[in-house]
C-alpha positions in Angstrom: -19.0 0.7 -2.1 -15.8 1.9 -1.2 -14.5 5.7 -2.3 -10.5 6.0 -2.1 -8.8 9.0 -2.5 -5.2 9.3 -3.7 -2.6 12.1 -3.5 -1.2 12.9 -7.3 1.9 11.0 -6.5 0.2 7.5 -7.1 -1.5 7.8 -9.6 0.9 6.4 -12.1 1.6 3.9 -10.4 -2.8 3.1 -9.8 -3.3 4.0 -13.9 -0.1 1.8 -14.8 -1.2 -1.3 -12.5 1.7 -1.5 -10.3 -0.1 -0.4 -7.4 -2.9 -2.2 -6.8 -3.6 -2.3 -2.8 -3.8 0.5 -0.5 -3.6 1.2 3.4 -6.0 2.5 5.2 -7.3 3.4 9.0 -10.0 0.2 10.3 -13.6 2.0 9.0 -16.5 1.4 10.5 -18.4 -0.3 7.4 -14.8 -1.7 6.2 -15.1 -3.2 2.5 -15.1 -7.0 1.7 -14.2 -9.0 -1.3 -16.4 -8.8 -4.4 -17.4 -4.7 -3.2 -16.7 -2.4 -6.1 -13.9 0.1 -5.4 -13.9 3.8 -7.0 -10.2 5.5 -6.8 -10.1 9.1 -7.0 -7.6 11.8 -7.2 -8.5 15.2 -5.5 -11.1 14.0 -3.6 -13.4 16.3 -1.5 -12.0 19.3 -4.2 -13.4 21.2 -7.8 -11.8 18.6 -10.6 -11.8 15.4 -8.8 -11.0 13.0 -11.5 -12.2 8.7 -11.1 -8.6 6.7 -11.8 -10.7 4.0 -11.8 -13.3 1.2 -10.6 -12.1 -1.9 -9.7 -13.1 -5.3 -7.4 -11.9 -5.9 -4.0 -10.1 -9.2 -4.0 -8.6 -9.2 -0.4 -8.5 -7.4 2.6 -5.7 -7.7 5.2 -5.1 -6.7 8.6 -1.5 -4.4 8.6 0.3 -3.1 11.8 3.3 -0.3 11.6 5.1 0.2 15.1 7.1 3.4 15.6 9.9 1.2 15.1 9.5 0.6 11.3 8.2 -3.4 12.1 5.2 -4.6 10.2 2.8 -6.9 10.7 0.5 -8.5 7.9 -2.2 -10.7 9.1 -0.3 -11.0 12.9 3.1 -12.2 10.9 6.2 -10.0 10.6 7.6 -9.0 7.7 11.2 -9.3 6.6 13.5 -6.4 5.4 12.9 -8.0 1.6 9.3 -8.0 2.2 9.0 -4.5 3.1 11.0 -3.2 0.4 8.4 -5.7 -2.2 5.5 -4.5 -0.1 6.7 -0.9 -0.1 7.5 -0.7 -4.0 4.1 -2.3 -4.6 2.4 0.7 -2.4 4.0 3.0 -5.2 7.1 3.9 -3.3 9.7 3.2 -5.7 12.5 4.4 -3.2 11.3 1.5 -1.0 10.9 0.9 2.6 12.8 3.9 3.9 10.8 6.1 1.6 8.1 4.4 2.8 8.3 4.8 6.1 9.3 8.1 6.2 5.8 9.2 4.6 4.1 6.9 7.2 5.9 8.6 10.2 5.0 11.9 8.6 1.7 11.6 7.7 0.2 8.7 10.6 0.4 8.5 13.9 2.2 5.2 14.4 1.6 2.7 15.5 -0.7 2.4 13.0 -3.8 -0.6 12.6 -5.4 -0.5 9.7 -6.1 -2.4 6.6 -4.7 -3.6 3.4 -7.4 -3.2 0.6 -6.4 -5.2 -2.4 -7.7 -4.8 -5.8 -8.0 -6.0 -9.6 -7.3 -3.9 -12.3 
């Protein structure tokens, strides 16, 4: 059973169904296809609300380097992929947006996962 928190900022993009993956640090008891996932909003706080729960369909591995290069599942993505990839993570400015969360928030490079999910 995986528990995902979200900062307010997704959760249109979670409710309306356009993001539907997240990335997250390697866990020790990582989730695998069919487990149930429960997104949150203020997680860990008084008035955490459940967005929703949804299937695991896919996990992926996901690399960042310090240089903005990512790596799903050991192949590189192209400029057009990362701008897809970061629209789809509910960064509508796309990659550069993207990124400059990451580089803010991570401390890259980053190895992690890709947790994908049905709506």
């Amino acid at each position: 059973m995986g528990v995902y928190g979200f900062r307010k900022q997704f959760v249109p993009f979670i409710l309306s169904g356009e993001k539907t993956h997240t990335i997250r640090a390697i866990r020790a008891h990582p989730d695998k296809p069919g487990n149930m996932l429960h997104l949150y909003t203020g997680l860990r706080q008084k008035g955490a609300r459940l967005l929703m729960r949804v299937p695991c369909v896919r996990i992926e591995e996901i690399s960042v380097a310090a240089d903005g290069l990512v790596e799903i599942e050991g192949v590189e993505l192209s400029p057009s992929e990362r701008e897809a990839f970061a629209k789809r993570d509910g960064f509508p400015g796309g990659w550069s947006e993207m990124f400059q969360f990451w580089s803010s928030n991570h401390r890259l490079p980053f190895q992690g996962h890709v947790i994908h999910w049905e709506k």
